[in-house]
Z-matrix of the N, CA and C atoms (Angstrom, degrees):
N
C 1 1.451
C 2 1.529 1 111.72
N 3 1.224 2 123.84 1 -22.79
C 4 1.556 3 130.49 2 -177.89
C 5 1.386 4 108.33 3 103.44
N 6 1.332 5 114.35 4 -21.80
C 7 1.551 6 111.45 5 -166.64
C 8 1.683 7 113.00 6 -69.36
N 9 1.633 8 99.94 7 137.44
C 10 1.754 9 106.47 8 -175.17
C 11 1.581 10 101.53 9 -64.85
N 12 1.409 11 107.51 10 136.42
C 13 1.333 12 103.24 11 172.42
C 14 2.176 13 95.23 12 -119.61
N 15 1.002 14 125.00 13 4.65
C 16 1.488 15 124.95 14 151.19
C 17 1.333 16 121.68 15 -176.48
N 18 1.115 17 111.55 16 164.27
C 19 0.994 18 121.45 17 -157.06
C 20 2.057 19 121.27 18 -132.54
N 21 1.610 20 116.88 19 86.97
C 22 1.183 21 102.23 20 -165.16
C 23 1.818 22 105.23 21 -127.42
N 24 1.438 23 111.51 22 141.66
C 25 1.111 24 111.58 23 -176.29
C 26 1.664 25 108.18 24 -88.84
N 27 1.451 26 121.09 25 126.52
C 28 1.232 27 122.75 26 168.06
C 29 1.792 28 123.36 27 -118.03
N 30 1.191 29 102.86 28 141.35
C 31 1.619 30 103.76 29 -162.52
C 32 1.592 31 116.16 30 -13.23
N 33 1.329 32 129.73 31 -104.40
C 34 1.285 33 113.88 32 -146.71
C 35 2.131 34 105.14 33 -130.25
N 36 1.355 35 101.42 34 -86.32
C 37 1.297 36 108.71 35 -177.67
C 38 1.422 37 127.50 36 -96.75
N 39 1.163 38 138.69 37 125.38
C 40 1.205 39 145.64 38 -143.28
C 41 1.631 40 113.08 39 -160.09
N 42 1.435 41 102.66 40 88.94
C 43 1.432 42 125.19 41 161.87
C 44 1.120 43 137.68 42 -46.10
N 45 1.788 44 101.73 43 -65.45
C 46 1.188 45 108.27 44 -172.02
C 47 1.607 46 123.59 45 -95.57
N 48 1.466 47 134.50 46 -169.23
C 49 1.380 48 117.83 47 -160.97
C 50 1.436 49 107.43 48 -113.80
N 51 1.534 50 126.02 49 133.88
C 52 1.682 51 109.96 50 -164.32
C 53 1.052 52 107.06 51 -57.39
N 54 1.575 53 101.58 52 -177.54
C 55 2.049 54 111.09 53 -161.43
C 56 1.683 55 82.76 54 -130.70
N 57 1.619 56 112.05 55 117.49
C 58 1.595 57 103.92 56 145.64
C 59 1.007 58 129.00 57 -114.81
N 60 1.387 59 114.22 58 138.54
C 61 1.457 60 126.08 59 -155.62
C 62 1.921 61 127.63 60 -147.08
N 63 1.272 62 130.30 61 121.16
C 64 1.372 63 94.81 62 -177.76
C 65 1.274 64 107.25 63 58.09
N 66 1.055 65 142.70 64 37.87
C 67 1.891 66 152.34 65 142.57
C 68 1.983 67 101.98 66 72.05
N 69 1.806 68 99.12 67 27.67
C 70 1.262 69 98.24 68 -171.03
C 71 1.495 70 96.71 69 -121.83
N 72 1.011 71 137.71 70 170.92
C 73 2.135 72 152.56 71 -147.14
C 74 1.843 73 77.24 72 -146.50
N 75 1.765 74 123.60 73 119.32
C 76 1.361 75 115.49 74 147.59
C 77 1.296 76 108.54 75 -120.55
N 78 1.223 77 118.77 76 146.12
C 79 1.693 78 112.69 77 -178.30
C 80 1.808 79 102.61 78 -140.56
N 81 1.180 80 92.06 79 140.56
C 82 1.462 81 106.34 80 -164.25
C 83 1.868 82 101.62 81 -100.73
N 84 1.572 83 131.50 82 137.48
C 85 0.986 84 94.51 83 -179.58
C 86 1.427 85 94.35 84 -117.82
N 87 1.467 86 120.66 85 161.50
C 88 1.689 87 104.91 86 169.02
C 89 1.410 88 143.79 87 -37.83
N 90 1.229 89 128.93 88 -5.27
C 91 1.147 90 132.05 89 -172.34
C 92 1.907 91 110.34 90 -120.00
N 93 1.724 92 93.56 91 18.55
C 94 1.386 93 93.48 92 178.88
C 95 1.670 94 106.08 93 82.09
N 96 0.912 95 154.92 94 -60.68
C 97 1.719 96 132.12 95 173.81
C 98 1.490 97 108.92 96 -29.09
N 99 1.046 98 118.48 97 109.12
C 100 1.899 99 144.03 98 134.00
C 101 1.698 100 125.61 99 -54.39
N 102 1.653 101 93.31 100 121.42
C 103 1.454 102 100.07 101 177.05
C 104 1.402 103 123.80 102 -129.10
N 105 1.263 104 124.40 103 140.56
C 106 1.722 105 114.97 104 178.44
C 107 0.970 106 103.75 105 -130.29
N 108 1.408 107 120.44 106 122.72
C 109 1.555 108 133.64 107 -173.27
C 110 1.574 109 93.15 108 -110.60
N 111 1.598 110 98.85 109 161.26
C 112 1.580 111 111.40 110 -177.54
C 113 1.853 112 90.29 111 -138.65
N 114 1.331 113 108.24 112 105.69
C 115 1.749 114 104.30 113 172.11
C 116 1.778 115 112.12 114 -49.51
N 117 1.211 116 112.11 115 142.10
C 118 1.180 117 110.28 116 -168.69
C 119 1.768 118 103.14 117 -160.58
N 120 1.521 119 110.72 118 111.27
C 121 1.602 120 115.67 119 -144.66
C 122 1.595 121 71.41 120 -93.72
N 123 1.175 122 172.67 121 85.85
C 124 1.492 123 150.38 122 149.82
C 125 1.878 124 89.11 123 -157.99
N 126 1.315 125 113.87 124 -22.83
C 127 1.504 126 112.18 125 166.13
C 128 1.202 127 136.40 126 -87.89
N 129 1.635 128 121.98 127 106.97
C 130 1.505 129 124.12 128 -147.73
C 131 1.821 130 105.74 129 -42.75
N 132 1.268 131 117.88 130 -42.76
C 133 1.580 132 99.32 131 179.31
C 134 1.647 133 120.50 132 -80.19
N 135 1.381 134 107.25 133 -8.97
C 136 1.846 135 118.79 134 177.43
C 137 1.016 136 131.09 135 74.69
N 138 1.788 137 95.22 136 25.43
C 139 1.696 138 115.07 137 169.21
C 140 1.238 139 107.39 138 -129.50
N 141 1.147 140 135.10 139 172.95
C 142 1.495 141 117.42 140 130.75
C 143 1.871 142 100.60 141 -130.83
N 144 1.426 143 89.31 142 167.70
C 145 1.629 144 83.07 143 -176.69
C 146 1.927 145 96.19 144 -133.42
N 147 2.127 146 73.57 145 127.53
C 148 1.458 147 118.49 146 -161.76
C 149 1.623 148 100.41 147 -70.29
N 150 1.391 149 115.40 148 -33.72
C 151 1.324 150 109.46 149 -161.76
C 152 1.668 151 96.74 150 -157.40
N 153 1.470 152 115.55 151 176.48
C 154 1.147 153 129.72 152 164.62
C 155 1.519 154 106.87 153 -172.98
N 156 1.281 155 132.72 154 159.69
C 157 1.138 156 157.37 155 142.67
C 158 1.807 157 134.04 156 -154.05
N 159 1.507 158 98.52 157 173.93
C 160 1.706 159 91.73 158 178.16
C 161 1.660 160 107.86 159 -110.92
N 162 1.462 161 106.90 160 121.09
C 163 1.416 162 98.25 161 165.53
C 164 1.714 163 131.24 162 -117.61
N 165 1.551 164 114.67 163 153.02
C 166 1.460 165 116.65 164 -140.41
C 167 1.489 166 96.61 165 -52.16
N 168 1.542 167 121.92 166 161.84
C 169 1.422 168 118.14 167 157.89
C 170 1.859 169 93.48 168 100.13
N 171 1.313 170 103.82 169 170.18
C 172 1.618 171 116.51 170 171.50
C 173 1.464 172 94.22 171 -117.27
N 174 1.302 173 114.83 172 165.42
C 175 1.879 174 122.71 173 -177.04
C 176 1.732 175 100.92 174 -131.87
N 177 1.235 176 111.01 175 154.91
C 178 1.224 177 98.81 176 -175.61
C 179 1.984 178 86.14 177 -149.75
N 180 1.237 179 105.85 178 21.05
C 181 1.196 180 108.71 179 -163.39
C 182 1.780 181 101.82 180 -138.13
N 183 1.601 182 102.64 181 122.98
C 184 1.655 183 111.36 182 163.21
C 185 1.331 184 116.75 183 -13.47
N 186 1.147 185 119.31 184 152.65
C 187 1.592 186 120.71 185 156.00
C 188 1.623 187 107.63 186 -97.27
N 189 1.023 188 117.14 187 151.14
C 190 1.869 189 114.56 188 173.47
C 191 1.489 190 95.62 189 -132.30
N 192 1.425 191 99.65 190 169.18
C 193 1.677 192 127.50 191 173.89
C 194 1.480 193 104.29 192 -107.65
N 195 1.253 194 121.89 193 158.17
C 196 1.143 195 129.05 194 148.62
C 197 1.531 196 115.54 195 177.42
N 198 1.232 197 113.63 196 126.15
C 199 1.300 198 124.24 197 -170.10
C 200 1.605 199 108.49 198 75.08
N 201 1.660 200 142.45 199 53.96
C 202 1.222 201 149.76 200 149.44
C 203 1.642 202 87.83 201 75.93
N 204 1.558 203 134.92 202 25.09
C 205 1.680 204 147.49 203 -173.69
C 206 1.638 205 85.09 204 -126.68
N 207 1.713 206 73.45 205 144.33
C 208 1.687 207 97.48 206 161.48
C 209 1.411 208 125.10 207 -134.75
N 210 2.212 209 106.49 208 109.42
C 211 1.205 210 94.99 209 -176.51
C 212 1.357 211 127.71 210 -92.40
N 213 1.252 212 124.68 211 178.73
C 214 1.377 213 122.80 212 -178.22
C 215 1.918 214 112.03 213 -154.46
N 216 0.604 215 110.28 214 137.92
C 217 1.997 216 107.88 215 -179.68
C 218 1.339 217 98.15 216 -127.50
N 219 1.296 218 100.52 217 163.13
C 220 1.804 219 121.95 218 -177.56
C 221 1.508 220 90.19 219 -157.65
N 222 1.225 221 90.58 220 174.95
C 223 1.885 222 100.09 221 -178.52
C 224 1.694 223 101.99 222 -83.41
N 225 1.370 224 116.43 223 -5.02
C 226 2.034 225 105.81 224 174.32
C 227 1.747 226 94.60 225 -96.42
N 228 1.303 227 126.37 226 -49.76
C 229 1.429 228 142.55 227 -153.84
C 230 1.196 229 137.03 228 -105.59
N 231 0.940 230 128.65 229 168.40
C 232 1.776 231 130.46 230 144.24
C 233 1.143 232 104.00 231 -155.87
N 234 1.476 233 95.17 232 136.46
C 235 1.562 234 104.57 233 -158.90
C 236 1.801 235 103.84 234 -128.27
């Protein structure tokens, strides 16, 4: 239908396109910070966020699934 069902602000630049997976939202942002959101309709913004970290390198590239794995690349890694 188009309608926002949440709404969350995450740091800054953001390339690639979120990953849903396992009932979880991950979004990679260019400069390497990692996020895993869990939609959550009873939390005023309608996420909450499950996790975060920074990993080495900037990404300018999707994350994908395959095989119950989650990949991810940066210009140091693939993780």
């Amino acid at each position: 239908s188009g309608k926002v069902l949440a709404k969350q602000k995450l740091g800054t630049v953001q390339r690639s396109a979120p990953l849903y997976a396992d009932g979880k939202i991950y979004v990679m942002e260019a400069n390497g910070r990692w996020w895993i959101l869990k939609p959550n309709p009873k939390s005023p913004k309608g996420v909450d966020v499950v996790h975060k970290l920074k990993l080495t390198g900037e990404s300018q590239a999707s994350p994908i699934v395959s095989h119950g794995r989650i990949y991810i690349s940066t210009t140091d890694a693939m993780y």
